[in-house]
C-alpha positions, 0 to 999 in steps of 0.5 A, a space after each residue: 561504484 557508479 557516480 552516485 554511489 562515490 558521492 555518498 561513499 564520500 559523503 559518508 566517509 567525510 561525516 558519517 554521524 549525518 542522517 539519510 535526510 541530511 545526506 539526500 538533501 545535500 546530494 539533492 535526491 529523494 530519501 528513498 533513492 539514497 537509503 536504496 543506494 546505501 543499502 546496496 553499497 552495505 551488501 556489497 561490503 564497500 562500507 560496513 554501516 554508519 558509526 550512529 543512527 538515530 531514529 528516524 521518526 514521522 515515517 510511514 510503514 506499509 507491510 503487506 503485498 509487492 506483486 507483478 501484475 500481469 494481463 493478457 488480452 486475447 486478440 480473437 474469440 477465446 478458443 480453449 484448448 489450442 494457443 491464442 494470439 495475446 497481447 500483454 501488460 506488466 505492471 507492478 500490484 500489490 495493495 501494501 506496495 500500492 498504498 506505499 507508491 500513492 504515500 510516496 507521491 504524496 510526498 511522504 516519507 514511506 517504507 515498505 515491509 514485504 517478501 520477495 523471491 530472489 528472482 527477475 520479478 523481484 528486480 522488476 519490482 525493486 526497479 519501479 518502487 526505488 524512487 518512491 519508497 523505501 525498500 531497505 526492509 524487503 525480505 529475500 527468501 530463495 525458496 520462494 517466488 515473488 507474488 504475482 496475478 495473471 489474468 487473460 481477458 476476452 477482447 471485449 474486457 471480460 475476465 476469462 480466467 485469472 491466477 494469483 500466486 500469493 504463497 509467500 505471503 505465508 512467510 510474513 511473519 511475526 518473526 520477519 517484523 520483529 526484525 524491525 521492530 526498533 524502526 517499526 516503534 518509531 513510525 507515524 503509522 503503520 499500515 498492513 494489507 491482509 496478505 499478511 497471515 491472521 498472526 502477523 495482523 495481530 502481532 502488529 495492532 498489539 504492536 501499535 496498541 501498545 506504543 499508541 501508533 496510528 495502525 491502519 487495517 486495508 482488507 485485499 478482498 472478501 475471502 482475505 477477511 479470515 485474516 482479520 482480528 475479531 477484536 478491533 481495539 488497537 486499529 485506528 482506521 479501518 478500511 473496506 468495501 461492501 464484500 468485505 464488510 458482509 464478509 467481515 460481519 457476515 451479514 447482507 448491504 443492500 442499502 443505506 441503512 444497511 450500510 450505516 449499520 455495519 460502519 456502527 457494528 465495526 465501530 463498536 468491535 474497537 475500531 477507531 474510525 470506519 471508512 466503508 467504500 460503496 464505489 459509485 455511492 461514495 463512503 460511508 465513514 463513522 467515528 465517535 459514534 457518529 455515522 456520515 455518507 459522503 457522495 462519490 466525485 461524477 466521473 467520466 471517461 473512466 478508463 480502468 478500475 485497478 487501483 481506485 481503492 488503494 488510492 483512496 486509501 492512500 490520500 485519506 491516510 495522508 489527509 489525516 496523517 498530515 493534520 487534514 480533519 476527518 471530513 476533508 481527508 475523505 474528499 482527499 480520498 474520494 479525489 484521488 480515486 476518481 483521478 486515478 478511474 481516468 488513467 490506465 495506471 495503478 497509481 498516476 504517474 502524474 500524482 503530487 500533494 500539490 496536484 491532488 489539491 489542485 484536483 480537489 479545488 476543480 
């Protein structure tokens, strides 16, 4: 064992009726980092598991996507057929795995439900999550490779070609969660990508429905939208953007009237609230009936659009989970996207609950 590790196998073996909050605020460490730890010290057998566990409540569960994202940017003119000189980057996608990274910043206590392959993308993902989520809820599965998006680009940025991997996503099923469904049962909220099969989104908003847990729908794209349920009743949020919308509703947005149309059609489908993204127009946001656009914040010195929309999810899921009022946890949200416009990040690095309020107040 590493220093860490015989701190809480001795910590455990002292009192071993302390909850993982207790333990991480006595060894000084984040929750998620600690349940990690704990985790690997039950799969390697040095402890068999804790004499009694209750139910840790106010806990955020995202289920859905944990991908490697990778770029490869051609250095000349793209030549087809032959090898082109490339620079690449890697980084870690995935819209649940986004959404749980922001939440984690955030300072919310936040799991991840997913499935991995037992591979080296596996570990790279474990490697860039552990401190910011929990993972004790990932499924291996050998068989499988780890979901992953491959995209080359021209030099000048243009999206040349671009593969998605996402096969084993078919493999989030009702069964895989019905697992967790002790811990599921306690969460604040869920929230589920639509990486998840159409089966696995129903199992989960009757799930929610039946215990009044906030439940959260995050579409991954238009052609994800066959994964979700024609009846909304059960859904608390509900939040897309305009392809997916049209998608969804199979009707064309042009304009503003268009658009409060739709957020007022998806409201009358059941769905408590409806936050429709329209990028540089802001959102249009309905509830209760009552239909309101909010402008988007002016952004300069845009410098990459990945992860914009997961982080304005992310800020306006915490706004309202931690007792914001509707109206404001937009603002949250909106601020957290253009924040994350000015970087080359997913999610920033640099994102707090104290920094996102300090943004907010610019």
């Amino acid at each position: 064992m590493n220093e860490k590790e015989k701190l809480i196998f001795q910590l455990i073996k002292k009192n071993p009726y302390l909850s993982q909050q207790e333990m991480a605020e006595q060894l000084g460490m984040s929750r998620p980092a600690l349940a990690n730890i704990i985790s690997s010290l039950i799969k390697r057998g040095e402890i068999l598991g804790r004499a009694y566990v209750l139910p840790e409540k106010n806990h955020i569960i995202a289920i859905g996507g944990a991908n490697v994202d990778r770029k490869f940017t051609i250095e000349q003119d793209v030549q087809l057929g032959t090898s082109n000189p490339a620079s690449v980057t890697e980084t870690v996608g995935g819209v649940a795995r986004n959404i749980a990274e922001n939440i984690g910043r955030l300072g919310n206590r936040v799991s991840l439900i997913t499935v991995m392959g037992d591979d080296h993308d596996a570990i790279y993902i474990e490697q860039n999550c552990n401190a910011t989520m929990s993972l004790d809820l990932v499924e291996k599965l050998k068989d499988y490779k780890t979901g992953s998006y491959t995209a080359v680009l021209a030099h000048s940025g243009e999206l040349v070609i671009s593969m998605a991997n996402m096969e084993i996503y078919e493999q989030l099923s009702p069964t895989v969660l019905k697992k967790y469904e002790s811990i599921m049962q306690n969460a604040s909220c869920l929230i589920i990508d639509l990486n998840c099969p159409l089966e696995t989104v129903e199992y989960v908003k009757e799930f929610a429905h039946e215990r009044k847990i906030p439940f959260a729908v995050i579409p991954v794209s238009s052609p994800k939208m066959k994964n979700m349920p024609e009846d909304l009743q059960g859904v608390h949020y509900f939040i897309c953007n305009r392809d997916e919308a049209e998608k969804y509703l199979n009707m064309n947005l042009e304009k503003f009237g268009h658009y409060e149309k739709a957020v007022k059609a998806m409201l009358q489908k059941g769905a408590k609230y409806v936050v429709l993204t329209l990028g540089e127009h802001g959102v249009m946001a309905g509830h209760d009936g009552t239909v309101t656009h909010y402008k988007a914040i002016a952004t300069k010195n845009i410098v990459d659009v990945t992860g914009a929309g997961d982080a304005f999810v992310s800020a306006f899921l915490h706004g309202v989970l931690n007792n914001e009022d509707f109206k404001e946890a937009i603002q949250l949200g909106l601020t957290n996207a253009s924040k994350t416009l000015q970087s080359d990040k997913t999610v920033r690095e640099d994102l707090t609950k104290e920094k996102l309020l300090e943004w907010r107040n610019l």
